[in-house]
N, CA, C and O atoms as a GROMACS GRO file, in nm:
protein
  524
    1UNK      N    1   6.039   1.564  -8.937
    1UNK     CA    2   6.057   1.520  -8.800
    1UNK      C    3   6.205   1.495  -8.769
    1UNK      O    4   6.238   1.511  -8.651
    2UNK      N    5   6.290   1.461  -8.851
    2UNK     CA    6   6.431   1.478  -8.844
    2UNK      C    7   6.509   1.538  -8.942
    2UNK      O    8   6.494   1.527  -9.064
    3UNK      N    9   6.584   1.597  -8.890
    3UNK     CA   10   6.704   1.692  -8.936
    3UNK      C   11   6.810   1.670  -8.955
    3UNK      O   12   6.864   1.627  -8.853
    4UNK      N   13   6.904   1.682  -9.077
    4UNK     CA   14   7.049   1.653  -9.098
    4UNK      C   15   7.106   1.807  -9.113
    4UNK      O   16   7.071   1.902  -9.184
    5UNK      N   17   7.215   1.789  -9.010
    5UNK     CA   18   7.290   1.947  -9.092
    5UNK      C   19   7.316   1.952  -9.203
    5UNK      O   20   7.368   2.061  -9.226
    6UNK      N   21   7.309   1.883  -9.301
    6UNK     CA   22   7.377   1.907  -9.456
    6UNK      C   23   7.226   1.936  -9.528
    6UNK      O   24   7.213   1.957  -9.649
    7UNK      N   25   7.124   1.932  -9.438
    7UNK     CA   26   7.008   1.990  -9.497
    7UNK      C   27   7.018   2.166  -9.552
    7UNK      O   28   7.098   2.243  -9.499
    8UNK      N   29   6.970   2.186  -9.608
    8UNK     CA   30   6.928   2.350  -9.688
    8UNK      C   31   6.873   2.434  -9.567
    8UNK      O   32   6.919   2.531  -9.507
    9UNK      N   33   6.772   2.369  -9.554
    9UNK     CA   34   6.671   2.436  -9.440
    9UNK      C   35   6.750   2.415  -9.297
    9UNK      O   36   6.735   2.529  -9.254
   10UNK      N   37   6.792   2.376  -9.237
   10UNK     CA   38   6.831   2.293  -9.125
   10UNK      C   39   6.870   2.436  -9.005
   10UNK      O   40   6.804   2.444  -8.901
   11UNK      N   41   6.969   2.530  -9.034
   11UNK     CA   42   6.969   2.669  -8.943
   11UNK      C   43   6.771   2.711  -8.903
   11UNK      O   44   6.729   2.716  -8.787
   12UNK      N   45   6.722   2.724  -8.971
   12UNK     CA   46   6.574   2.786  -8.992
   12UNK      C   47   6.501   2.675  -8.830
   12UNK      O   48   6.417   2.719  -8.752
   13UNK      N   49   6.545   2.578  -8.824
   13UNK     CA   50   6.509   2.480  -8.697
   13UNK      C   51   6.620   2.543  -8.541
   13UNK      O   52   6.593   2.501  -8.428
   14UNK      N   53   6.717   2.625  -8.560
   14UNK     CA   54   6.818   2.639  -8.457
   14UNK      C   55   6.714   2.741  -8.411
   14UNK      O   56   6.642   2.813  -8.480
   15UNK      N   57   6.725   2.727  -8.241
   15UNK     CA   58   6.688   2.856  -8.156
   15UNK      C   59   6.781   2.933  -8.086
   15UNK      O   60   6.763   3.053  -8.067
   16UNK      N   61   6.909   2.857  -8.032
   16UNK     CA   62   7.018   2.918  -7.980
   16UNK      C   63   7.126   2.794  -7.985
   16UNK      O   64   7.099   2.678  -8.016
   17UNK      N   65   7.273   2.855  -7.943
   17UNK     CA   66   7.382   2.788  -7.917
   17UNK      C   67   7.400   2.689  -8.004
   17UNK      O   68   7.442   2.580  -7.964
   18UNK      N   69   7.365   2.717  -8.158
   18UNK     CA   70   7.424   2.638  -8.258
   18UNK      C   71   7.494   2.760  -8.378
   18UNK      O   72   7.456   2.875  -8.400
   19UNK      N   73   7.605   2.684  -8.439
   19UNK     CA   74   7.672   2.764  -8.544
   19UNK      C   75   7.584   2.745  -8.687
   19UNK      O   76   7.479   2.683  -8.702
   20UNK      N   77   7.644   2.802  -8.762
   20UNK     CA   78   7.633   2.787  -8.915
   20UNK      C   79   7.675   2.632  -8.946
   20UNK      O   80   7.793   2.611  -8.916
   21UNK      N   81   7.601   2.510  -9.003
   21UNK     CA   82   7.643   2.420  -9.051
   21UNK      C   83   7.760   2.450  -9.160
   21UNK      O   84   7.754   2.541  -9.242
   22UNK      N   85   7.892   2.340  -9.144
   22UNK     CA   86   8.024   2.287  -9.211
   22UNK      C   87   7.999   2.142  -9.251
   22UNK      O   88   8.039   2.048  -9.181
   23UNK      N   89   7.922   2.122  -9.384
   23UNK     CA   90   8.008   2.011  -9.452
   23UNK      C   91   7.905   1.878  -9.405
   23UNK      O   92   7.935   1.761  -9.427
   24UNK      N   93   7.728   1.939  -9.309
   24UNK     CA   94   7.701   1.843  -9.273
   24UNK      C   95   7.700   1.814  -9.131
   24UNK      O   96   7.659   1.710  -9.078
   25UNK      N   97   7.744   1.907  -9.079
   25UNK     CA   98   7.760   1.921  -8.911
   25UNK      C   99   7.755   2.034  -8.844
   25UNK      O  100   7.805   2.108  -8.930
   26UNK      N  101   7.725   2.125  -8.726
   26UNK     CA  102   7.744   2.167  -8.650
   26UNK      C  103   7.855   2.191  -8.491
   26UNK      O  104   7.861   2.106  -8.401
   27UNK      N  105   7.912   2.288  -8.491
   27UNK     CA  106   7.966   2.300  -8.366
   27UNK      C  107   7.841   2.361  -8.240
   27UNK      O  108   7.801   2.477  -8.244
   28UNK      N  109   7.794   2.264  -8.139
   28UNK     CA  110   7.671   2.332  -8.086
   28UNK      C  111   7.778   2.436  -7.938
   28UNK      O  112   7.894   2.420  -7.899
   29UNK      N  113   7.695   2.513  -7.905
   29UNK     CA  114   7.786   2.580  -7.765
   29UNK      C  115   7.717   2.472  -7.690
   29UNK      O  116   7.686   2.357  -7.723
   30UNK      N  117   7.697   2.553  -7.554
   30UNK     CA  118   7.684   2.424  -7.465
   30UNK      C  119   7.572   2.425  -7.421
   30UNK      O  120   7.552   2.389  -7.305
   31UNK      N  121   7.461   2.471  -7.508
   31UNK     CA  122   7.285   2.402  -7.436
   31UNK      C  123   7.242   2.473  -7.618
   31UNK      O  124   7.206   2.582  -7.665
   32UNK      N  125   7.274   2.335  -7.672
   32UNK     CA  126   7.169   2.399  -7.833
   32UNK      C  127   7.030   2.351  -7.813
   32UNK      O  128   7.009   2.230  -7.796
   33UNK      N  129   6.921   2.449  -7.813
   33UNK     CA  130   6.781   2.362  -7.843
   33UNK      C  131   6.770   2.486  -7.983
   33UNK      O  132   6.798   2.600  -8.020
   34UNK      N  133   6.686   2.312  -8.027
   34UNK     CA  134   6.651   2.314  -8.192
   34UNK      C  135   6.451   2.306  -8.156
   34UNK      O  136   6.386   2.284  -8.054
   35UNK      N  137   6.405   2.344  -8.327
   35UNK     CA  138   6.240   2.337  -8.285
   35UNK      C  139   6.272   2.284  -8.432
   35UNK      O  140   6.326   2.313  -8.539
   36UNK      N  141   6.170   2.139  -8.329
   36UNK     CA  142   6.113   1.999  -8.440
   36UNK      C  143   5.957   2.005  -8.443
   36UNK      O  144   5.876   2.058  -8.366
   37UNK      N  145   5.941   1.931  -8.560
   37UNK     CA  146   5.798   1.908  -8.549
   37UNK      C  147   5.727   1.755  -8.548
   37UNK      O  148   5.780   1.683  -8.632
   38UNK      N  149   5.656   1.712  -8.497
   38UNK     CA  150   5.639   1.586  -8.456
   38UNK      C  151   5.478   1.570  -8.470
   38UNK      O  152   5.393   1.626  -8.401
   39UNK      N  153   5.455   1.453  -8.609
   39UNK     CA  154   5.382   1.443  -8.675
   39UNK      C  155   5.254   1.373  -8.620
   39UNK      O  156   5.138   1.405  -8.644
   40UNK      N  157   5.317   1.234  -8.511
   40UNK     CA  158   5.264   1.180  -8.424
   40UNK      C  159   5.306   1.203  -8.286
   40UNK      O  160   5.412   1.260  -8.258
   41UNK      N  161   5.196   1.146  -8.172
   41UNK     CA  162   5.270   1.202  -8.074
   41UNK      C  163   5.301   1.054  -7.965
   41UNK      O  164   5.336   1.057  -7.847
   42UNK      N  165   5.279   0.957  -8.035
   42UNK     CA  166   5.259   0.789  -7.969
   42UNK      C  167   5.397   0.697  -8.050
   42UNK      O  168   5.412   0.675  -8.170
   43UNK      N  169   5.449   0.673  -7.978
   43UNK     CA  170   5.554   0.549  -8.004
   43UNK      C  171   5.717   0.650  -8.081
   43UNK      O  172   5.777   0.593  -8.172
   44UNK      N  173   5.754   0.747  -8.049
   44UNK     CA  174   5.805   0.831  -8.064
   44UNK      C  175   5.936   0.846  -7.963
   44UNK      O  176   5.936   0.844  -7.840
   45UNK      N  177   6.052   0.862  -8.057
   45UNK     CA  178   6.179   0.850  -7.988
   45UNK      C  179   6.258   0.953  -8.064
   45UNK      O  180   6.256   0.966  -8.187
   46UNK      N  181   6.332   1.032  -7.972
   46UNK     CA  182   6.458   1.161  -7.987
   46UNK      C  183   6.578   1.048  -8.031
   46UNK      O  184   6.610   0.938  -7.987
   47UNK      N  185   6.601   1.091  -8.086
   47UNK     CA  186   6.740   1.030  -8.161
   47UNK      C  187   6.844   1.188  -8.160
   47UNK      O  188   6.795   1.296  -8.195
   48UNK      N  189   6.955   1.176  -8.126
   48UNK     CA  190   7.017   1.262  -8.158
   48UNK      C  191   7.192   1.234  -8.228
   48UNK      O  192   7.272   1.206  -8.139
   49UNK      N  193   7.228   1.238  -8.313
   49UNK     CA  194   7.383   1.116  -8.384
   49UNK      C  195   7.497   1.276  -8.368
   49UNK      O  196   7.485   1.392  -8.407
   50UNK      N  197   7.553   1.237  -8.328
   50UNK     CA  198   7.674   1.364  -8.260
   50UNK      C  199   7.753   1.311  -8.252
   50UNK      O  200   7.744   1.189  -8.244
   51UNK      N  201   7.906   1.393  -8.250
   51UNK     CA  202   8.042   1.344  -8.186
   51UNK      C  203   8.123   1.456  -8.089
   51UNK      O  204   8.147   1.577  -8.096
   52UNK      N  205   8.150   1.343  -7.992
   52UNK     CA  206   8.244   1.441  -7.905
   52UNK      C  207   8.406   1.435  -7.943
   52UNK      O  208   8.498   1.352  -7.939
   53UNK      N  209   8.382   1.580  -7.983
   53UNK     CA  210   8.581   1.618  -8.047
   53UNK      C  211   8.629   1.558  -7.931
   53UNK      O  212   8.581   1.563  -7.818
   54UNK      N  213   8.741   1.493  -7.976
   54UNK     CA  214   8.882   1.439  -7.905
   54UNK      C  215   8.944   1.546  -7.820
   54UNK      O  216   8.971   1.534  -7.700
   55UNK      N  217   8.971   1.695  -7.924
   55UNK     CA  218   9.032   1.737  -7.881
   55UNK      C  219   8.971   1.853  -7.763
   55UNK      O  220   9.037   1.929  -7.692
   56UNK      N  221   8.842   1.839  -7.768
   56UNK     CA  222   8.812   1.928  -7.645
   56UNK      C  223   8.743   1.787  -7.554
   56UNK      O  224   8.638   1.803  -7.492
   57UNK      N  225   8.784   1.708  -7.554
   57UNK     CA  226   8.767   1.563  -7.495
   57UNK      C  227   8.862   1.575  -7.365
   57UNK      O  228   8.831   1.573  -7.246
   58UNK      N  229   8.985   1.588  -7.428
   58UNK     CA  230   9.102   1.574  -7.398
   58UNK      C  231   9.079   1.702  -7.271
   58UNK      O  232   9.088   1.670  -7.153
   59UNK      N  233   9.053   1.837  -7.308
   59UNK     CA  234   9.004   1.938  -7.175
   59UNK      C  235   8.899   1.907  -7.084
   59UNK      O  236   8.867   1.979  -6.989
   60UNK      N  237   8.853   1.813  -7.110
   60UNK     CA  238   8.699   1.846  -7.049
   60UNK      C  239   8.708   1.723  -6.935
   60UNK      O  240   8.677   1.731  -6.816
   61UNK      N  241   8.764   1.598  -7.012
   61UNK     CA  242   8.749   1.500  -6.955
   61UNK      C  243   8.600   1.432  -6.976
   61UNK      O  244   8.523   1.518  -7.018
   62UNK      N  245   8.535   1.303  -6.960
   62UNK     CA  246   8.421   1.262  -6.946
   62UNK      C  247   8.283   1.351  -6.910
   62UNK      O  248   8.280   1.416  -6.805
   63UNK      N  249   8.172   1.351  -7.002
   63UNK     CA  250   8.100   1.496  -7.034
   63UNK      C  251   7.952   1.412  -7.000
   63UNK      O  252   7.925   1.296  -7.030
   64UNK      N  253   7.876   1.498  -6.938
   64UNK     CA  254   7.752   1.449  -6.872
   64UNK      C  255   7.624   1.508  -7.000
   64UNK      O  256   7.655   1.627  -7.007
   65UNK      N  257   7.527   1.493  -7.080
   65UNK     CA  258   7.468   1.520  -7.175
   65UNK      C  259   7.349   1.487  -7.114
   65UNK      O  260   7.311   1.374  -7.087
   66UNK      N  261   7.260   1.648  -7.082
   66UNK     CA  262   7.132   1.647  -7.020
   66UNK      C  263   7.027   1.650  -7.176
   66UNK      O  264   7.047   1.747  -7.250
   67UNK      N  265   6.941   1.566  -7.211
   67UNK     CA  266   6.818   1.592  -7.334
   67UNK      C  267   6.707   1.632  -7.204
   67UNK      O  268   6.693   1.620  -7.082
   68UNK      N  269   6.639   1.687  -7.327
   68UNK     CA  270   6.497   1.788  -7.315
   68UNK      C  271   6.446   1.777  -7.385
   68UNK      O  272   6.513   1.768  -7.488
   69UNK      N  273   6.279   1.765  -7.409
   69UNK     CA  274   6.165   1.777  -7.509
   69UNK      C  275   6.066   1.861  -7.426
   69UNK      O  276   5.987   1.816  -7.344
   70UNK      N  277   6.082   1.977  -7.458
   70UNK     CA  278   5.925   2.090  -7.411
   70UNK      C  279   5.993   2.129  -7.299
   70UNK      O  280   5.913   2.176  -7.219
   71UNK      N  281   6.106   2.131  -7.257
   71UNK     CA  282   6.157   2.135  -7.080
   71UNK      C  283   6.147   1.990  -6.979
   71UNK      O  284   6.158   1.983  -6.856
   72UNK      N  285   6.126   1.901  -7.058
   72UNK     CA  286   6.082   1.795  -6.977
   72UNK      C  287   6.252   1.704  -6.988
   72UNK      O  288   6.328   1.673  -7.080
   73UNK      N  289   6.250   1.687  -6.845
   73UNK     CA  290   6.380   1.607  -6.913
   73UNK      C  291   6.391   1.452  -6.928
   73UNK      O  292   6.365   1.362  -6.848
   74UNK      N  293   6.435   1.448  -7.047
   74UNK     CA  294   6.404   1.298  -7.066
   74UNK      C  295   6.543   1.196  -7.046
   74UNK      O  296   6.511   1.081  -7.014
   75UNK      N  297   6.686   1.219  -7.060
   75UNK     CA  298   6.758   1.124  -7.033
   75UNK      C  299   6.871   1.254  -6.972
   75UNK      O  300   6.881   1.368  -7.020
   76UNK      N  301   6.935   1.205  -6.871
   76UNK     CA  302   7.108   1.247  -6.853
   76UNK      C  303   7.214   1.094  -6.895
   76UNK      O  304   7.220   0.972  -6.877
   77UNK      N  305   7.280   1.199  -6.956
   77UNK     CA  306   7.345   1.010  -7.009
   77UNK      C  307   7.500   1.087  -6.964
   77UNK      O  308   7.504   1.209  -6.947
   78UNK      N  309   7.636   0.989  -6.946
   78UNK     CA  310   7.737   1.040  -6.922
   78UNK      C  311   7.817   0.984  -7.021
   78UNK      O  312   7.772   0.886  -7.080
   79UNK      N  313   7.936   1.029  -7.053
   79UNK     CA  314   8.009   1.015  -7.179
   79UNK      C  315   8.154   0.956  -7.165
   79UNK      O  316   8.222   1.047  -7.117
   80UNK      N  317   8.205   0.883  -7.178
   80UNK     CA  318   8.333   0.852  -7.139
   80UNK      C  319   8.436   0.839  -7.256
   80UNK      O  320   8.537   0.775  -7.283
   81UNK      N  321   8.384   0.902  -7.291
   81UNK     CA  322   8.511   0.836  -7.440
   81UNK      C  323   8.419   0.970  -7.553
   81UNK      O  324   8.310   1.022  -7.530
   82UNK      N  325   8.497   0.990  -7.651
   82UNK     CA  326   8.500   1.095  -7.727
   82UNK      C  327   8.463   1.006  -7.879
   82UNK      O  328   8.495   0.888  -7.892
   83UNK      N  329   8.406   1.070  -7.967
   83UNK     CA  330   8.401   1.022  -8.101
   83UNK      C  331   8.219   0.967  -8.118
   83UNK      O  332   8.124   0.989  -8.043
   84UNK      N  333   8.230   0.887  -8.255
   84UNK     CA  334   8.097   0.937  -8.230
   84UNK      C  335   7.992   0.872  -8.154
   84UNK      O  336   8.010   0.760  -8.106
   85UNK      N  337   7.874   0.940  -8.138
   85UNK     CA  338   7.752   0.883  -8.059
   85UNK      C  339   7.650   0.870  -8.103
   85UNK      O  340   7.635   0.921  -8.214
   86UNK      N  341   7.554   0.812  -8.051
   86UNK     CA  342   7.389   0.790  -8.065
   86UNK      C  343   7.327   0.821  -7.955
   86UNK      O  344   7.384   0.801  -7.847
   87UNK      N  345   7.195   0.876  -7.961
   87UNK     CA  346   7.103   0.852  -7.818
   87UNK      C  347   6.968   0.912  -7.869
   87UNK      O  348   6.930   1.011  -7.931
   88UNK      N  349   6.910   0.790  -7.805
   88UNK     CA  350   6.774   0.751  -7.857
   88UNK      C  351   6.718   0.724  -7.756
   88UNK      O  352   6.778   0.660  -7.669
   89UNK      N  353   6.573   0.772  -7.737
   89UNK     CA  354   6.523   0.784  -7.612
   89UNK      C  355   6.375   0.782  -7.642
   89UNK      O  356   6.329   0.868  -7.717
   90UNK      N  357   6.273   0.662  -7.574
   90UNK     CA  358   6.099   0.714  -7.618
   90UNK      C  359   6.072   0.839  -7.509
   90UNK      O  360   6.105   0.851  -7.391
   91UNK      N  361   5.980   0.945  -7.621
   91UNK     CA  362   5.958   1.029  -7.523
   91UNK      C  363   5.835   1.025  -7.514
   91UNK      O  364   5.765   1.028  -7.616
   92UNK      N  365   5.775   1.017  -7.367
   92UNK     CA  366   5.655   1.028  -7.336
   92UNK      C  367   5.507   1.117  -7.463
   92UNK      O  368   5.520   1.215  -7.536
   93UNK      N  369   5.437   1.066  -7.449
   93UNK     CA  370   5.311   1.112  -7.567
   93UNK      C  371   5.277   1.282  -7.543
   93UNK      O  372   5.274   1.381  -7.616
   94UNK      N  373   5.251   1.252  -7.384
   94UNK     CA  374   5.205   1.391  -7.324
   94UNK      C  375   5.357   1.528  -7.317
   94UNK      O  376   5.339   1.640  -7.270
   95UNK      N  377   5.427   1.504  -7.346
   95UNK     CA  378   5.539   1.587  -7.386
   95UNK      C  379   5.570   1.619  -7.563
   95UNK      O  380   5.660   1.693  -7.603
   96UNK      N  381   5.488   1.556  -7.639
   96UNK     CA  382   5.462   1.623  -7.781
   96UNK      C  383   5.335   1.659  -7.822
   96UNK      O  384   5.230   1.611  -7.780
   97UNK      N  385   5.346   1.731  -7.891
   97UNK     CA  386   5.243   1.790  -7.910
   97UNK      C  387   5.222   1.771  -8.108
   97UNK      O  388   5.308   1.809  -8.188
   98UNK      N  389   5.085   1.701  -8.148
   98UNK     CA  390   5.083   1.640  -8.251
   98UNK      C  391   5.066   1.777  -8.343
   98UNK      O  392   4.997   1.867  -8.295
   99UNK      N  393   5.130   1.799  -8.485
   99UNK     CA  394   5.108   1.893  -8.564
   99UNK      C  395   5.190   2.059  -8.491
   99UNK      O  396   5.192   2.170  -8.545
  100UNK      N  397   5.250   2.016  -8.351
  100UNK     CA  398   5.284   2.121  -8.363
  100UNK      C  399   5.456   2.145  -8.276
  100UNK      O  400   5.494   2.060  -8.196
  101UNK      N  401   5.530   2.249  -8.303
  101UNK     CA  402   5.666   2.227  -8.302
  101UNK      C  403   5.714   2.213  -8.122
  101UNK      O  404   5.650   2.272  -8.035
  102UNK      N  405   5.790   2.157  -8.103
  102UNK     CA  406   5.845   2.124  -7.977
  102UNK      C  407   5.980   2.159  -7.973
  102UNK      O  408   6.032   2.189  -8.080
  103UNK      N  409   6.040   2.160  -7.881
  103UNK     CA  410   6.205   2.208  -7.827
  103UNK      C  411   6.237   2.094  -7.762
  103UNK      O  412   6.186   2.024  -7.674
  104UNK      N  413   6.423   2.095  -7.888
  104UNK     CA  414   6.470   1.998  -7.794
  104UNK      C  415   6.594   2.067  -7.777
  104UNK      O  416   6.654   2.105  -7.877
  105UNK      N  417   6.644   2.089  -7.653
  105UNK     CA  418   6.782   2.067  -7.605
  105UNK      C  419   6.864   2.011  -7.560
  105UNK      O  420   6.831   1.911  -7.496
  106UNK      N  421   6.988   2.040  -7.569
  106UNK     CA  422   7.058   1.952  -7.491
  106UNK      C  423   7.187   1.994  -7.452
  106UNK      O  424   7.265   2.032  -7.539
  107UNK      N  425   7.225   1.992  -7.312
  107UNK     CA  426   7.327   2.098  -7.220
  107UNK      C  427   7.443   1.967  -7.163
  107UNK      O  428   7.430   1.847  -7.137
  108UNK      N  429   7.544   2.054  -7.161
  108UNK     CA  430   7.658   1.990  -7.152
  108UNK      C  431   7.693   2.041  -7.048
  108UNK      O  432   7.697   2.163  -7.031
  109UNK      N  433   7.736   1.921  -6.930
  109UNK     CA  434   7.773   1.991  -6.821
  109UNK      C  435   7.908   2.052  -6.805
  109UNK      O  436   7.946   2.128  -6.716
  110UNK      N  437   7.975   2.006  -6.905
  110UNK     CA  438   8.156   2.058  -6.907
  110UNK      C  439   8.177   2.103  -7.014
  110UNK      O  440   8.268   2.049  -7.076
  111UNK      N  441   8.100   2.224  -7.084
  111UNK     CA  442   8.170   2.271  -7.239
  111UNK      C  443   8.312   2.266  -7.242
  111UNK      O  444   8.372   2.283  -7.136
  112UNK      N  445   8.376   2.245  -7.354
  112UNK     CA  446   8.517   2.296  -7.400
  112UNK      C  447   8.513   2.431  -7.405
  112UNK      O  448   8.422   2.504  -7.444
  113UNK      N  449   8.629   2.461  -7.359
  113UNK     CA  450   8.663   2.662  -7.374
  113UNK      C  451   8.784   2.661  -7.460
  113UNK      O  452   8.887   2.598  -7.439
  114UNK      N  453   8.749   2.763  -7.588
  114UNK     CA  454   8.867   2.771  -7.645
  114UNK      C  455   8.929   2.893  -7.590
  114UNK      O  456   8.905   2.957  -7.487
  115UNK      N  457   9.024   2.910  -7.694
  115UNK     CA  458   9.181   3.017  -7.610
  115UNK      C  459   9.054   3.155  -7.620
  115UNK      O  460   9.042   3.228  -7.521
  116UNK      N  461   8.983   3.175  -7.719
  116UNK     CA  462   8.886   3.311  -7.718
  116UNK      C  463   8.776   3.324  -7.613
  116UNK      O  464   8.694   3.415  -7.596
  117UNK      N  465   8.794   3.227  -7.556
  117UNK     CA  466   8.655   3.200  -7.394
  117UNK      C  467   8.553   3.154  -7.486
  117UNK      O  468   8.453   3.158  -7.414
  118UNK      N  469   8.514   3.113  -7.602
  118UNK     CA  470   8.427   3.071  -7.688
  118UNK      C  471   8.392   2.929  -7.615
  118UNK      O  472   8.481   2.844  -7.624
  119UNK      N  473   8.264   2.889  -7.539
  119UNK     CA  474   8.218   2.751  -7.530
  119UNK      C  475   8.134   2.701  -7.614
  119UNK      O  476   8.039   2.745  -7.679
  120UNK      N  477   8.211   2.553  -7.597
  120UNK     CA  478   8.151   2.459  -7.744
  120UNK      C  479   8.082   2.368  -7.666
  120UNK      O  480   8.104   2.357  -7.545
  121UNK      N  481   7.998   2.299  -7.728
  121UNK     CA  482   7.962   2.152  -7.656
  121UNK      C  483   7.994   2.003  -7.724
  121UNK      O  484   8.046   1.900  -7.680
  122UNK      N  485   7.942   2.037  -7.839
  122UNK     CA  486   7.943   1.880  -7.958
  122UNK      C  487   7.948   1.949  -8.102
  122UNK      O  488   7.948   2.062  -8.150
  123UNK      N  489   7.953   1.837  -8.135
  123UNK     CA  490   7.956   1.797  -8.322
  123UNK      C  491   7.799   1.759  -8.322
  123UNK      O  492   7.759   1.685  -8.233
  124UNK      N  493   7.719   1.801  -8.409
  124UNK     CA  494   7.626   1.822  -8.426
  124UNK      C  495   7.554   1.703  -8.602
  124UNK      O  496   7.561   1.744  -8.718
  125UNK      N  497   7.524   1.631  -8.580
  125UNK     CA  498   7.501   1.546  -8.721
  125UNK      C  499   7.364   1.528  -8.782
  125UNK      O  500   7.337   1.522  -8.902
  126UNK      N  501   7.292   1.523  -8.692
  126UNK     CA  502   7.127   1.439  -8.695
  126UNK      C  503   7.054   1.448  -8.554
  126UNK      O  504   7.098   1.415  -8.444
  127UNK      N  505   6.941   1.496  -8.585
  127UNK     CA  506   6.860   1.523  -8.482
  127UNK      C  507   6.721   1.519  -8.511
  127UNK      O  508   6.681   1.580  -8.611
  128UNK      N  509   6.633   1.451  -8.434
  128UNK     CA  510   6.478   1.474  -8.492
  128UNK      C  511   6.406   1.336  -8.396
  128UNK      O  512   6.453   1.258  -8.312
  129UNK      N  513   6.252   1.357  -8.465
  129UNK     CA  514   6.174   1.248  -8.442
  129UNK      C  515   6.173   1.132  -8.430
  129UNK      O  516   6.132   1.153  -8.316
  130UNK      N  517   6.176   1.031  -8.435
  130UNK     CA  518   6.198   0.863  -8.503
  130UNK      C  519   6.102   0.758  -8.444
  130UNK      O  520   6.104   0.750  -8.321
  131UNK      N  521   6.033   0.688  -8.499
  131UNK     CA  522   5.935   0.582  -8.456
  131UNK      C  523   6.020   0.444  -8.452
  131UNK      O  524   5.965   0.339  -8.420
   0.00000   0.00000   0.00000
């Protein structure tokens, strides 16, 4: 039900707009949804532990972070400061589905653009289920 990038398995959960894990982390582009699986579907909270680089901080300015479970949206949170984060959120019962895998994303309203037009969104650490 939760995922660390320094996991083995951990790519095998990416559906789009995530890299190859470094060291324990991810660079996500700017809308990564991952497929979790969620064991129960009652008293259940998205946790997601990320950091926003400084240095595409510094381009972007203060970054708006839309979550999703199934398409449902469950928090917009806004970001003011760079480094690392938490966000933890109960998600409704009827938006998981017990024994079977769900999508979570999460879209950045201001990716960083590097000099190659490459958009990034976050640092990527921990993501999953949590009671």
């Amino acid at each position: 039900m939760f995922i660390d990038m320094a996991d083995a398995d951990a790519p095998t959960h990416f559906i789009k707009d995530l890299d190859m894990p470094h060291d324990g982390w991810v660079f996500t582009g700017p809308s990564p949804t991952l497929r979790l699986f969620a064991l129960v579907d009652t008293h259940m909270k998205l946790r997601v532990e990320f950091t926003l680089w400084d240095v595409a901080f510094r381009q972007t300015g203060p970054v708006e972070l839309q979550f999703r479970v199934n398409g449902f949206d469950l928090a917009k949170v806004r970001y003011d400061s760079p480094g690392p984060k938490i966000f933890e959120e109960p998600v409704p019962p009827e938006h998981l589905g017990v024994g079977e895998e769900s999508t979570v994303s999460i879209t950045v309203d201001q990716p960083w653009v590097a000099q190659d037009g490459k958009k990034f969104g976050f640092i990527l650490q921990r993501v999953g289920f949590v009671r």
